[in-house]
C-alpha positions as CSV (number, residue, x, y, z in Angstrom):
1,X,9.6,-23.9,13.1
2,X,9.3,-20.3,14.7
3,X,5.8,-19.1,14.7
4,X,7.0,-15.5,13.6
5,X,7.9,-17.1,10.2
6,X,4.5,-17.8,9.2
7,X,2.2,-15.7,7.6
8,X,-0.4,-13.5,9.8
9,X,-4.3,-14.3,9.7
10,X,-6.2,-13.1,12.9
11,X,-8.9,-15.6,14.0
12,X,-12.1,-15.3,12.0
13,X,-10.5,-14.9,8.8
14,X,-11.0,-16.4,5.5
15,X,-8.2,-17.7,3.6
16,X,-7.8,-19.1,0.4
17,X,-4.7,-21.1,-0.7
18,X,-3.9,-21.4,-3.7
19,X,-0.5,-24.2,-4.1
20,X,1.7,-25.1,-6.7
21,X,5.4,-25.0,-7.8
22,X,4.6,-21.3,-9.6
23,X,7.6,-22.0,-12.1
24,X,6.9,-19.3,-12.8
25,X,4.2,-18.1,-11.5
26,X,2.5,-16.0,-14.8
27,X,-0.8,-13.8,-14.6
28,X,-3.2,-16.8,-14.7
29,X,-1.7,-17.3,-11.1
30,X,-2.9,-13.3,-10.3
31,X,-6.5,-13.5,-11.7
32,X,-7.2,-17.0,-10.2
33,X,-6.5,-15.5,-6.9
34,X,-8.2,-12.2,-7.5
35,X,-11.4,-14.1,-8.9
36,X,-11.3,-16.4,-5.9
37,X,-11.4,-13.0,-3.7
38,X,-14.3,-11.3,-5.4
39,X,-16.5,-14.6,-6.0
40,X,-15.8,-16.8,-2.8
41,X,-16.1,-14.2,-0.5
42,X,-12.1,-14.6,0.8
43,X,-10.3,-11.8,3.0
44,X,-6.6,-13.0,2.1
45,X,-4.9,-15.6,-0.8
46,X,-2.0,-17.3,0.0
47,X,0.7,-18.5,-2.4
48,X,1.9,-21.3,-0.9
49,X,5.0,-22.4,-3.3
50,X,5.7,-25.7,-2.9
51,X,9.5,-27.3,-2.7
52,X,8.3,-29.7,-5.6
53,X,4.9,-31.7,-7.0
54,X,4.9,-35.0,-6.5
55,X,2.8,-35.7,-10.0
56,X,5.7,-34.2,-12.0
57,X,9.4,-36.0,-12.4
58,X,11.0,-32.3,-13.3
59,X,12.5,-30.5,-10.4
60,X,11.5,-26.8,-10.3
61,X,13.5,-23.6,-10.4
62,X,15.5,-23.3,-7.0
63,X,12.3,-22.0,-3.8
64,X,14.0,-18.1,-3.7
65,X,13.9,-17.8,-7.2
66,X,10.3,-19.0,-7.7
67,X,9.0,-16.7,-4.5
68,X,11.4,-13.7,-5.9
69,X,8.9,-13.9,-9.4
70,X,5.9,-14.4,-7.6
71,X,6.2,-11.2,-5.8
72,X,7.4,-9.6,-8.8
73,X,4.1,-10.9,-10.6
74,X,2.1,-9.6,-7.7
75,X,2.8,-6.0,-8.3
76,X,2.7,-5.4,-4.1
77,X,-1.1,-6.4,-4.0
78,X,-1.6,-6.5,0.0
79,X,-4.4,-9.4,-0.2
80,X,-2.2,-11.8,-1.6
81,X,0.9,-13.0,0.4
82,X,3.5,-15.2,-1.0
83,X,4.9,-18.3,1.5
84,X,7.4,-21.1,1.2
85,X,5.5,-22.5,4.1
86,X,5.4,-26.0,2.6
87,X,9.3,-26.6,2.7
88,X,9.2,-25.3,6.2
89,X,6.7,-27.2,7.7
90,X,8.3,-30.4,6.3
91,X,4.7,-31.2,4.2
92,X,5.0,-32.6,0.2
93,X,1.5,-33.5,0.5
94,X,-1.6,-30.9,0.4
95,X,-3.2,-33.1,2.7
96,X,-0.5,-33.2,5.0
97,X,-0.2,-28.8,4.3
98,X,-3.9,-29.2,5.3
99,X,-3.2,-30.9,8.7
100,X,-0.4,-28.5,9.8
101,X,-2.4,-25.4,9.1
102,X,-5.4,-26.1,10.8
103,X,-3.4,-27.1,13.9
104,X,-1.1,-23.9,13.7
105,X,-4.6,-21.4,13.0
106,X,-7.3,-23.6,14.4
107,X,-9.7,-20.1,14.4
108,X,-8.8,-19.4,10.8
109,X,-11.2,-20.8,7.8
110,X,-9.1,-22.0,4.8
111,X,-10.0,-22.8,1.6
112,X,-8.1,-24.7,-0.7
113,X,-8.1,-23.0,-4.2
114,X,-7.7,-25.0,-7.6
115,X,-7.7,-24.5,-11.3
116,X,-10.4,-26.8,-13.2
117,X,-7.5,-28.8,-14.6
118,X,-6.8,-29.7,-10.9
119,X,-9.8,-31.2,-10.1
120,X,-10.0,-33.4,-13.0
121,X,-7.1,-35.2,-11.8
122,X,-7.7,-34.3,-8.0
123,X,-8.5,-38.2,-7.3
124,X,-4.8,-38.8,-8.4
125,X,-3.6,-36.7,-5.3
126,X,-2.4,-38.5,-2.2
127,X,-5.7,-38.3,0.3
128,X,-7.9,-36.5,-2.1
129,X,-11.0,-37.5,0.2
130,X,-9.4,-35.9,3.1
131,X,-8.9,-32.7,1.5
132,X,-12.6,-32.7,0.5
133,X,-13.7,-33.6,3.8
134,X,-11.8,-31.1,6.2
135,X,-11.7,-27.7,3.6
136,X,-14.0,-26.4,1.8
137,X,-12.9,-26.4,-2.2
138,X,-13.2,-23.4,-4.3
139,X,-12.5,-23.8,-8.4
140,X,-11.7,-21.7,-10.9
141,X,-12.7,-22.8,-14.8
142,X,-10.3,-22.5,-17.2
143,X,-11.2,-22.4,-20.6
144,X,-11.7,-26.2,-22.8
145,X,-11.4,-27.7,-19.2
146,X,-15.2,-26.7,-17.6
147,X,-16.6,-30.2,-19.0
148,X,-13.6,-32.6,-18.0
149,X,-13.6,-30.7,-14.7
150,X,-17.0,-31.4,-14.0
151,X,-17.5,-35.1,-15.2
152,X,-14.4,-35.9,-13.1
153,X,-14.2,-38.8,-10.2
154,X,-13.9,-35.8,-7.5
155,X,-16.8,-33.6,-8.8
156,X,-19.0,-36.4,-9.2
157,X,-18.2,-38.2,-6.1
158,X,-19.0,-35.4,-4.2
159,X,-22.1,-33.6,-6.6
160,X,-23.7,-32.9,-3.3
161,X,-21.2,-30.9,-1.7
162,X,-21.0,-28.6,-4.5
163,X,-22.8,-24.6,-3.6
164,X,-24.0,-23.0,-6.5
165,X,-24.0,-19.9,-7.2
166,X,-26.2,-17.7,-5.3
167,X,-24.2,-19.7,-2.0
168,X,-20.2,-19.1,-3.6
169,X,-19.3,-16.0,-1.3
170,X,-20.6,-18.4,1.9
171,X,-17.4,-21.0,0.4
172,X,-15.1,-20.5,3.4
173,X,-17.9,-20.5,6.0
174,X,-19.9,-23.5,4.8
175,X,-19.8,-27.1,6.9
176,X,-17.1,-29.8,4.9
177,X,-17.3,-31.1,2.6
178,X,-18.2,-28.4,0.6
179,X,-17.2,-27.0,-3.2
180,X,-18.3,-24.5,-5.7
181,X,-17.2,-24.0,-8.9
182,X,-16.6,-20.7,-10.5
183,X,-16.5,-19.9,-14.5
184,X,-14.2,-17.0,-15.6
185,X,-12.3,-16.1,-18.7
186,X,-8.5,-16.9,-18.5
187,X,-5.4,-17.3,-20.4
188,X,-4.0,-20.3,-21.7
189,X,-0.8,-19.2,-20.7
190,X,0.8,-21.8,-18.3
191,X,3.9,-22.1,-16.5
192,X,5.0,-24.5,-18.4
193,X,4.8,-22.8,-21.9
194,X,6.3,-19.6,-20.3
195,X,9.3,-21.7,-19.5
196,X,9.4,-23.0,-22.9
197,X,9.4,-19.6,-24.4
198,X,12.0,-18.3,-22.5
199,X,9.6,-16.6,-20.2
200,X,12.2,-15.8,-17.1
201,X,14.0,-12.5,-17.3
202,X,17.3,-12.6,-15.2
203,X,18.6,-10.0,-13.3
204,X,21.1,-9.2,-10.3
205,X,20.9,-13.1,-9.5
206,X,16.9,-12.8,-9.1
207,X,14.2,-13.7,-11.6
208,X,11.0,-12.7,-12.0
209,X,8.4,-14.3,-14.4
210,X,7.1,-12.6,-17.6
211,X,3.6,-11.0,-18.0
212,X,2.3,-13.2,-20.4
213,X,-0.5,-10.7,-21.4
């Protein structure tokens, strides 16, 4: 792939990425990604939208139309950049996203950014170790899932990774493995009930996801 394609980080900066199949991507997508800024200490967020996730048999709504929403759903905000990256590098694992990135921006820190519904079932991924071990983890809590997050097979195989929370904004800087979990108050608006409620609003061949506050 051309390198012009890819998204811009100068060396030294810290990135979080934040994946998914964002259909649609909804406002619990925005203030994961702008709580992840403010308490991990991040300089940019990347959306990376992925062609499809393995855990789910559904196929998602066609890559242009799911980028097309997020940027909508963005509102133009300049620290947050929205990337089909996955589907051009060829990856359907993270891990593998993981490898490619740090080869194509070997002077940029990442951080891989999850909900707290992610990293209960995070030991279900496809070399969930390697993720831990070779980027730092940052977590956002979302609400009725802080316990099950915490008591699951990743968090306690790795309890002493974890920075708490006087260390969160040192996230992207800190030796792997390395985590930190963040609390904040969310919607229990998902992509999935958006969908169900008719969420999308078409227009001119484009759709864009509704603000579900």
């Amino acid at each position: 792939m051309l390198r012009h394609e890819m998204p811009y980080a100068p060396p030294g900066r810290v990135v979080g990425l934040l994946g998914g199949s964002f259909d649609p991507a909804h406002g619990g997508h925005v203030a994961i990604s702008r709580a992840a800024l403010a308490q991990f200490g991040l300089d940019r967020v990347w959306w990376l939208v992925s062609p499809g996730n393995p855990l789910k048999t559904r196929g998602p709504a066609p890559m242009t139309t799911r980028i097309a929403a997020a940027r909508a759903v963005l509102g133009g905000d300049p620290r947050v950049t929205v990337t089909g990256i996955e589907a051009r590098l060829g990856t359907r694992y993270t891990a593998q996203t993981l490898a490619h990135l740090h080869r194509l921006y070997p002077r940029v820190r990442f951080v891989w950014l999850m909900g707290a519904d992610n990293l209960a079932q995070l030991h279900l991924w496809q070399d969930w170790r390697q993720i831990l071990d070779h980027v730092p983890v940052g977590v956002l809590a979302r609400p009725g899932l802080r316990i099950s997050a915490r008591m699951s097979v990743a968090a306690r195989s790795y309890r002493a990774a974890r920075l708490l929370r006087p260390d969160l904004r040192r996230l992207g800087l800190a030796r792997t493995p390395a985590w930190a979990f963040a609390n904040m108050p969310m919607s229990d608006a998902s992509s999935s009930a958006i969908r169900a409620g008719g969420g999308w609003i078409r227009g001119a061949g484009v759709a864009a996801a509704a603000n579900p506050d």
